[in-house]
C-alpha positions in Angstrom: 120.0 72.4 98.2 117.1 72.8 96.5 115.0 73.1 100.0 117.4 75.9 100.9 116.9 77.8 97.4 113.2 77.7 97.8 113.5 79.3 101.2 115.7 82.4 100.0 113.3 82.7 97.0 110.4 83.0 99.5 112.2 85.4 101.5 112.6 87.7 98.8 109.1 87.7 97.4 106.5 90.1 98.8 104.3 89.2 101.7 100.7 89.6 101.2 98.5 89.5 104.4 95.0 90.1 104.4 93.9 92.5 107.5 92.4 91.5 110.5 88.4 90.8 110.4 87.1 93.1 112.5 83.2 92.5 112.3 84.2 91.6 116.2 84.9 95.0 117.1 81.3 95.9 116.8 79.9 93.6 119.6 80.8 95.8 122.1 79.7 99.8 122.3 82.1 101.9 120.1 82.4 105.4 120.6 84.0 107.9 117.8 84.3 110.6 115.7 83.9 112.1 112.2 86.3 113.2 110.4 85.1 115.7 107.3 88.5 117.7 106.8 90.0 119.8 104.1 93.2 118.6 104.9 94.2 115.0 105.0 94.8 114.8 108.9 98.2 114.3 110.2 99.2 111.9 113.2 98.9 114.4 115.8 95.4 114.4 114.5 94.2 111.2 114.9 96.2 110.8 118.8 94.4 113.8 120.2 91.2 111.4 119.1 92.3 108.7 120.6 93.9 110.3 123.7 90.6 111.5 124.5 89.4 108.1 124.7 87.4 107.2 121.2 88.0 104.0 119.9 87.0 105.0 115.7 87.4 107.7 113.5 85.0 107.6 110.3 86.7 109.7 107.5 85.2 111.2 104.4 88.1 112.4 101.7 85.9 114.9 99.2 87.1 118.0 100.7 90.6 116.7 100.0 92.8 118.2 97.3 91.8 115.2 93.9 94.7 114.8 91.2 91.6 115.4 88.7 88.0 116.6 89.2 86.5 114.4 92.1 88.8 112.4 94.5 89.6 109.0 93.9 86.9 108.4 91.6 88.8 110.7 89.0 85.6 112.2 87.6 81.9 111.7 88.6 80.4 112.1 85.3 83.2 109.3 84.1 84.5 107.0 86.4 87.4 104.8 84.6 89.6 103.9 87.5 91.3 105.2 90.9 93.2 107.7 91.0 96.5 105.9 92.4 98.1 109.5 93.6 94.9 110.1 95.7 94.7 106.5 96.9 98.0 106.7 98.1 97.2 109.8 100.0 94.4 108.1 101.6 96.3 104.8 102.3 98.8 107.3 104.3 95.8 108.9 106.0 94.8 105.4 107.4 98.2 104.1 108.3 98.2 107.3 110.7 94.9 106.5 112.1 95.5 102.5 112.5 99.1 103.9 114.9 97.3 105.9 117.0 95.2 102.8 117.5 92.3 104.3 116.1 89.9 101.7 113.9 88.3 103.7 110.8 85.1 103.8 109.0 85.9 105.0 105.4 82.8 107.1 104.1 82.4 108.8 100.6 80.0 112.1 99.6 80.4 110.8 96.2 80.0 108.1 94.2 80.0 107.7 90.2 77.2 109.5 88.7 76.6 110.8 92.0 78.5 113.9 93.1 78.6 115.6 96.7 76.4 119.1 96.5 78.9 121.1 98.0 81.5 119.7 95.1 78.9 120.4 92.5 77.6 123.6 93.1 75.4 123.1 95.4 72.9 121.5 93.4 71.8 118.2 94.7 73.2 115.3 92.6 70.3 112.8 91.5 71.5 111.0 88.3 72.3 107.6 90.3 68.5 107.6 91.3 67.3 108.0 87.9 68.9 105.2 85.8 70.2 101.8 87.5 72.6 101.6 84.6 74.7 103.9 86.4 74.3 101.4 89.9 77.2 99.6 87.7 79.7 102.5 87.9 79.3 102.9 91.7 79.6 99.3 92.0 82.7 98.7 89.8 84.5 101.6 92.3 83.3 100.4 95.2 85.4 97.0 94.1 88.1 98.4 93.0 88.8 100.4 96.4 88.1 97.2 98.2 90.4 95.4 96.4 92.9 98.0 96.8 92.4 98.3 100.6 91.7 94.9 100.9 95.1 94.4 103.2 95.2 97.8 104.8 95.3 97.3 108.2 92.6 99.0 110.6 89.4 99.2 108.7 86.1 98.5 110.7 84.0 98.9 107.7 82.8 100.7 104.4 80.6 102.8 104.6 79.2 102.5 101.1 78.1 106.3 100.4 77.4 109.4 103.0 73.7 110.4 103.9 71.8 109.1 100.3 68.3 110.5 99.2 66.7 109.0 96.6 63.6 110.1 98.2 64.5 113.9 97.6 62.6 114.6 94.3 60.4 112.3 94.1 58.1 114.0 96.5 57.7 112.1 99.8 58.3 113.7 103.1 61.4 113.9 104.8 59.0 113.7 107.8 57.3 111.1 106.4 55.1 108.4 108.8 56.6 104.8 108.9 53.4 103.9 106.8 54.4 106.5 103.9 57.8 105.3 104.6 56.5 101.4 103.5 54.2 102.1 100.9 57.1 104.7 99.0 59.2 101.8 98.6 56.9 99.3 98.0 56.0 101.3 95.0 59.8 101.6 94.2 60.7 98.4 94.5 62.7 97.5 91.2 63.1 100.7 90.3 66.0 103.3 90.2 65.3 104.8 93.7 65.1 101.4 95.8 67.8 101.9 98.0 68.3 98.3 99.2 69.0 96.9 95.7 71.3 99.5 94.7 73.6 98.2 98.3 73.1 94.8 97.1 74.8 95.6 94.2 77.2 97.5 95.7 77.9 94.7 98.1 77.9 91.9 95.7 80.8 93.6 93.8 82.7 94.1 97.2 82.3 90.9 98.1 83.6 89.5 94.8 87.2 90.7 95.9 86.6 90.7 99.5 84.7 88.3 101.6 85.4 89.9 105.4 85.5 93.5 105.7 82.2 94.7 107.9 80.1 97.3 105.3 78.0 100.1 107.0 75.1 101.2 105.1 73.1 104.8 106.0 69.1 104.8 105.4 67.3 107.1 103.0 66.5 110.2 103.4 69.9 111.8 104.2 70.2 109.0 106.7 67.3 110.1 108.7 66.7 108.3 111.9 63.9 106.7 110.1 65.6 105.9 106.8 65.1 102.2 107.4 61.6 102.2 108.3 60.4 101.5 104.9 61.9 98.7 104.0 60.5 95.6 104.0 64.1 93.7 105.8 67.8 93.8 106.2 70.5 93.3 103.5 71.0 89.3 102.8 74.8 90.2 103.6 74.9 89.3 107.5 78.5 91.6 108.0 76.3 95.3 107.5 76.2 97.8 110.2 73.0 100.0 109.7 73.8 103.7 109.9 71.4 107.0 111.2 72.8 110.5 111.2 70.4 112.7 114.0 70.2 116.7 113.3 66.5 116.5 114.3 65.3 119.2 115.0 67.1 120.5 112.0 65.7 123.6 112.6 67.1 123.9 116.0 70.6 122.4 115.2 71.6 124.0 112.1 73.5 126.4 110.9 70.6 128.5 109.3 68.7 128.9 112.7 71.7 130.5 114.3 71.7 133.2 111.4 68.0 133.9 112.7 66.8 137.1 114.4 66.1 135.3 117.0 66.9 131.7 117.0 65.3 128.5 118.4 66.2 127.1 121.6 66.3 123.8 122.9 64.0 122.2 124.6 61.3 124.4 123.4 58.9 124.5 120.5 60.5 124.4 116.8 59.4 123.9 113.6 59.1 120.4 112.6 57.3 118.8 109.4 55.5 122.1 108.4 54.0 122.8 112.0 55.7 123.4 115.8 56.2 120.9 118.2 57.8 120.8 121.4 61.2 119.4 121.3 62.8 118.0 124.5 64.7 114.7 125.6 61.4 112.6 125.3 61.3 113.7 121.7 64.9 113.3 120.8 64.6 109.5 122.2 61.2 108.9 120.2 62.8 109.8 117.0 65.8 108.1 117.6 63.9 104.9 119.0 63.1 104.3 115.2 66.3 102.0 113.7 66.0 100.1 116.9 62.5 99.4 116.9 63.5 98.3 112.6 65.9 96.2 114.0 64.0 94.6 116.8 61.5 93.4 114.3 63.7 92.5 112.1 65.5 90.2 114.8 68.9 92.0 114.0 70.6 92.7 116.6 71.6 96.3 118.6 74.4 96.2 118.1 74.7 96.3 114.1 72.6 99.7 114.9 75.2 102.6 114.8 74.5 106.6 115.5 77.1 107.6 112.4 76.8 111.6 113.1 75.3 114.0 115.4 75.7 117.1 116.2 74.5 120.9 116.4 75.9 124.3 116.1 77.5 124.8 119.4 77.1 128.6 119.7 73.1 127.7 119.7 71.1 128.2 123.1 70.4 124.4 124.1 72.8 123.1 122.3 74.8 121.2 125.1 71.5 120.0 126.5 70.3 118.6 123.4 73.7 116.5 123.0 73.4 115.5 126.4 69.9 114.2 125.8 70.9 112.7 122.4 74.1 110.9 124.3 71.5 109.9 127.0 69.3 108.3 124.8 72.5 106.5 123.2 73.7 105.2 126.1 70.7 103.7 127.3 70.8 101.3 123.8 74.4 100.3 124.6 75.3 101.9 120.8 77.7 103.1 118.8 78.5 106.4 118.0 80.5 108.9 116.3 80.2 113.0 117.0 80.3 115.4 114.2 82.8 116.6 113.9 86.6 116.6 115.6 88.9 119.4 114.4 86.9 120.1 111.2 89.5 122.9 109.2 86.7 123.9 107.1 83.9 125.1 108.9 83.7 125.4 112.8 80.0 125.1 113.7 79.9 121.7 115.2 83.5 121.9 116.6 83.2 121.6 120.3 86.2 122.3 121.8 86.4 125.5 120.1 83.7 126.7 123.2 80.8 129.1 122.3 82.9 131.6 121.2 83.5 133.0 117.7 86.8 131.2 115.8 89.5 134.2 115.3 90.1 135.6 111.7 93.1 133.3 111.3 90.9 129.8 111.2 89.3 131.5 107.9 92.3 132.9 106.2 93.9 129.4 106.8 90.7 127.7 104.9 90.9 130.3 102.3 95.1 129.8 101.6 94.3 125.8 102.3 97.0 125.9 105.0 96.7 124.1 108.2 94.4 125.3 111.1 96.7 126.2 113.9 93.7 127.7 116.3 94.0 125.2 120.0 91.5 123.5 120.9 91.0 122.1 124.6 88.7 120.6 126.6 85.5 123.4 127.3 82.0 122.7 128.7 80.3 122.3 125.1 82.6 119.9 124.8 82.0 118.0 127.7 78.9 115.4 127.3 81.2 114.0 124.7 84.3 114.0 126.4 82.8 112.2 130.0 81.9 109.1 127.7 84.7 109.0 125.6 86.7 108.9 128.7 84.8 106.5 130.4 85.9 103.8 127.9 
């Protein structure tokens, strides 16, 4: 009798499982997208990603609508706990993406005492970098969204905070040599701006409530391709993915060099570090050679190396070419990837099924009354070094 009560008690009580470990899932080449949306995305969504072929999705939320100033964190400046109305949005967010059999990369803009520009008027956000009393804020988050998530299923990893810069004001190049790359944090070591020992902080408080779930880290320097070059080894955590963003040529890719007179073309000469240089497939692989040739000498392998974003405007001359040669270059490292961006509802410039063509008026008035973007989308040639190697999967 007793037997049998203890059975129908168990029955009744919750059942806890933690998800999956999926540090597995990045042996093997994983190809993806980024998803930077105003809108939470609905299921329809995530199975046009995965019906094209990609295998991840990595979603940032600060565009989303927050139940108080900053999503999630609650406020920035003042970070106390989750918001539990925004986490439950996002936790319905990622059940969508895990059905359409889509793993996800979860990737804030902002962190406690470090708030996205385009969320705080477009001033650049440096206070994390200036005090590592504030490293504790961003840490106690980051464990309380791992606990919280810690048996959602479908998560490939953390990405612990979008493109960071602590580099930014303190002077050094964004073009600076591997050399000046060393010797910067050499001198920072310790201090407010090392990178590294703000993630290990970060990390230990993650792992304190959760031992398995892969983190992704980006480099310095806005996640420059040689954001890693400076320092002097890997995180002692042996479950981190190490994460470069390429736009290089910015010049060339960016939205401010198709507002030009005449704009730059690719390949062709653009300015690069104060001078011009000729920019062409060669040069795309050379810079993007650089986490590799870190890792190599680091012994860590290839395929903890991942290509988070790329992308450029797609009404730019060169602009397929250039994605073709960045995909080349990709492909020939075995590595994974994600495109910027798939269906972004906020701004169109590096949507590529949308063609070369101008959006119609009703993309903006649907951003400016927050409804849903109803403009189609389909398969078009700027579209189409992506698509050939998602679908070759």
């Amino acid at each position: 009798m007793m037997k049998m009560r203890m059975i129908l008690l168990a029955a009744l009580l919750p059942v806890t499982v933690q998800a999956a470990d999926l540090i597995t899932f990045w042996d093997t080449p994983r190809h993806g997208g980024n998803s930077f949306n105003r809108l939470p995305p609905d299921q329809a969504y995530f199975d046009s990603l995965r019906g094209y072929g990609a295998s991840w999705v990595r979603i940032s939320w600060d565009k989303w609508q927050p139940e108080g100033r900053d999503f999630l964190i609650g406020d920035a400046d003042n970070y106390q706990q989750l918001s539990q109305v925004d986490l439950a949005t996002l936790k319905q967010v990622l059940t969508r993406a895990d059905k359409a059999g889509l793993k996800v990369v979860i990737a804030p803009l902002s962190l406690p005492w470090m708030r996205w520009s385009q969320n705080n008027g477009g001033q650049f956000d440096d206070r994390l970098w200036q005090d590592k009393k504030r490293w504790a804020s961003a840490a106690r988050f980051w464990r309380d969204l791992a606990l919280a998530l810690k048996d959602q299923p479908g998560i490939a990893a953390y990405n612990l905070v979008n493109e960071p810069a602590p580099e930014k004001t303190s002077g050094l190049s964004e073009q600076a040599s591997v050399q000046q790359l060393r010797d910067w944090y050499q001198q920072q070591h310790g201090s407010a701006r090392d990178l590294p020992a703000f993630y290990q902080q970060v990390i230990s408080a993650i792992r304190s409530v959760d031992s398995k779930t892969p983190l992704m880290v980006d480099g310095g320097w806005y996640a420059s391709a040689r954001g890693f070059s400076g320092w002097s080894a890997p995180l002692s955590d042996s479950r981190v993915l190490y994460s470069f963003h390429m736009y290089e040529p910015y010049d060339f890719t960016s939205a401010p060099n198709a507002r030009r007179v005449t704009p730059f073309v690719y390949p062709g000469e653009v300015t690069f570090g104060g001078k011009r240089v000729a920019w062409d497939a060669s040069t795309v692989t050379q810079w993007m050679d650089a986490p590799y040739q870190w890792a190599e000498q680091h012994q860590l392998p290839a395929n903890r190396i991942v290509a988070g974003e790329f992308g450029c405007v797609r009404t730019l001359q060169g602009c397929t070419r250039w994605l073709e040669d960045v995909l080349l270059a990709l492909d020939r490292r075995r590595a994974h990837w994600a495109f910027y961006s798939f269906r972004e509802d906020a701004w169109d410039g590096m949507d590529y099924e949308l063609g070369h063509q101008k959006v119609p008026w009703k993309y903006w008035q649907a951003v400016e009354k927050n409804l849903p973007d109803t403009v189609p989308r389909k398969a078009t040639p700027e579209f189409a070094p992506i698509l050939k190697r998602l679908q070759a999967r």
